[in-house]
C-alpha positions in Angstrom: 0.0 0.0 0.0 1.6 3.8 -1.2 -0.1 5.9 1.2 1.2 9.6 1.8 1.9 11.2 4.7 -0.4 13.8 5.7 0.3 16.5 8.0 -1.9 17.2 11.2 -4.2 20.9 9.8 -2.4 22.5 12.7 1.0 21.7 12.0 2.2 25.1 10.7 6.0 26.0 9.6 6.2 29.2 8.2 5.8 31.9 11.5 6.4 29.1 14.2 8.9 29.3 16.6 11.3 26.2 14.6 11.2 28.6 11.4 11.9 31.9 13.4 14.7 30.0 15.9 16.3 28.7 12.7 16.5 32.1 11.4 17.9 33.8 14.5 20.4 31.0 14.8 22.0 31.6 11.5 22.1 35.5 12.9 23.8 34.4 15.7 26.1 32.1 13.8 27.6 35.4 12.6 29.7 36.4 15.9 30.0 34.5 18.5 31.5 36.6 20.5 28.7 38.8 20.5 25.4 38.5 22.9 22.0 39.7 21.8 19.2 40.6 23.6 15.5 40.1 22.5 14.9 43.9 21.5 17.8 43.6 19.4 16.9 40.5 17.3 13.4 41.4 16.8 14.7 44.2 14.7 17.2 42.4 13.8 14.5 39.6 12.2 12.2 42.2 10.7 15.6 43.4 8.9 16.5 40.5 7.7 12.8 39.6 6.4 12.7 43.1 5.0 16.0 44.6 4.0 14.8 46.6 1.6 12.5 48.7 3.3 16.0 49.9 5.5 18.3 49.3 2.4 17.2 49.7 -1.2 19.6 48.0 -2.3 18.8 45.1 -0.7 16.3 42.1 -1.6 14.2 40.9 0.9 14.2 37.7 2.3 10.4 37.4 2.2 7.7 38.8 -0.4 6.5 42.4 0.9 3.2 42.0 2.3 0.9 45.1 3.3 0.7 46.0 6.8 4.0 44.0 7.3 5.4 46.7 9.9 2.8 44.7 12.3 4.9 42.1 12.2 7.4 43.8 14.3 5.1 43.7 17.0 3.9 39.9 17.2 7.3 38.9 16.2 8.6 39.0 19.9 6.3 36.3 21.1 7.7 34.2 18.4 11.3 34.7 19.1 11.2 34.2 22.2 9.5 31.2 21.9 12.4 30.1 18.7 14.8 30.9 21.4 13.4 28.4 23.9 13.6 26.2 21.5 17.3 26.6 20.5 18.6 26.8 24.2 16.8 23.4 25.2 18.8 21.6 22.5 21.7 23.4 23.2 22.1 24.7 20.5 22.2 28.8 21.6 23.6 29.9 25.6 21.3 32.4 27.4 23.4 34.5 29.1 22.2 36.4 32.5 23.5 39.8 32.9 23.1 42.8 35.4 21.6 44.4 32.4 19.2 41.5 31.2 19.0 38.1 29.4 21.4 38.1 26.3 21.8 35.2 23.8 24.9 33.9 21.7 26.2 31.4 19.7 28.3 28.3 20.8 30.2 25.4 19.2 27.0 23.6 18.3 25.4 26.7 16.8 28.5 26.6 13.8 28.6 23.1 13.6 24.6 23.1 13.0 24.9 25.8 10.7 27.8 23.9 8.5 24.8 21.3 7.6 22.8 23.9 6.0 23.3 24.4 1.9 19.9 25.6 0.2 19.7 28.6 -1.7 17.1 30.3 1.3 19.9 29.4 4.0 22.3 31.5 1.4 20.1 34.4 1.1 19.4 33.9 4.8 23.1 34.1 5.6 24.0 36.9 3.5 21.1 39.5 5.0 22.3 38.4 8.9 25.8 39.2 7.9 24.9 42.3 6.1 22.2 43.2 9.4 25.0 42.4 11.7 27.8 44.3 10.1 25.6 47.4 8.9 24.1 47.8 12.5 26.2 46.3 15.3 27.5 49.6 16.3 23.6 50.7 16.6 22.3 51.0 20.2 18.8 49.5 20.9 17.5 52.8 21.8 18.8 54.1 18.2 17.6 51.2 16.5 14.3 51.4 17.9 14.3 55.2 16.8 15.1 54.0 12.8 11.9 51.5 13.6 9.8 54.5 15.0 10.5 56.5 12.1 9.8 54.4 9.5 7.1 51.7 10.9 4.3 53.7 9.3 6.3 53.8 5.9 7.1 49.8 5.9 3.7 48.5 4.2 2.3 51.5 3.7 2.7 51.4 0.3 -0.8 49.5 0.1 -2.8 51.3 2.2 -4.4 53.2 -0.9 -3.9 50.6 -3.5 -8.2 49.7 -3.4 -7.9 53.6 -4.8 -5.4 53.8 -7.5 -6.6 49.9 -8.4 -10.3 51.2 -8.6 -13.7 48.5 -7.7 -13.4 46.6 -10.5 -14.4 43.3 -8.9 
């Protein structure tokens, strides 16, 4: 008998926190040295997704949806929950500071990373080294100033399409 397997309805990929933790590990992968806290890779995620709204010369990882600056704001939940994820399997250290919880990369993080070869994991590691580099100087407070500036701006570029596009349907 060929059957097929079929996933459970609510077995989601895309927006869970095994997609999102994979993605912040590769970011991580990038220094190790360096510890991030969860302000600073939700930005760091929406950049990464969406490079071109900070960079025109960038592509974005992901299509440009309307109303994507939401995204920013459920994205936390997500994150945090990707992060979980990576630190139960070893595979990020949460690091406990005076100033907060931090996260970095260890030996397993690289060595998980050197399995990965698809063209999205290239893409995907180009934009978290070109985040990283571009903004590591960047303060939270100053990065969440860039994001204040410009949230209305990312996915606003829809908001009056029904207008220009006309009822037609």
């Amino acid at each position: 008998m060929n059957e097929t397997y079929k996933y459970p309805e609510n077995y989601l990929l895309f927006n869970s926190p095994l997609e999102v933790g994979l993605r912040i590990l590769v970011l991580l992968s990038q220094d190790s040295t360096t510890i991030f806290d969860i302000d600073r890779l939700v930005i760091f995620d929406y950049f990464i997704l969406h490079a071109n709204d900070v960079d025109n010369e960038q592509i974005n990882l992901h299509p440009s949806l309307p109303l994507r600056s939401s995204e920013i704001i459920i994205r936390r939940k997500l994150i945090s929950e990707g992060l979980d994820l990576l630190v139960s399997k070893g595979l990020v250290e949460k690091v406990y500071t005076d100033k907060g919880i931090y996260y970095r990369a260890n030996k397993l993080t690289a060595m998980f990373i050197d399995l990965l070869k698809s063209d999205y994991y290239k893409d995907l590691n180009s934009l978290c080294y070109w985040v990283t580099n571009k903004f590591k100087s960047f303060t939270t407070p100053e990065l969440n100033s860039i994001v204040n500036e410009n949230i209305q701006l990312w996915g606003g570029e829809f908001e009056f399409e029904s207008l220009v596009r006309g009822n037609y349907e």
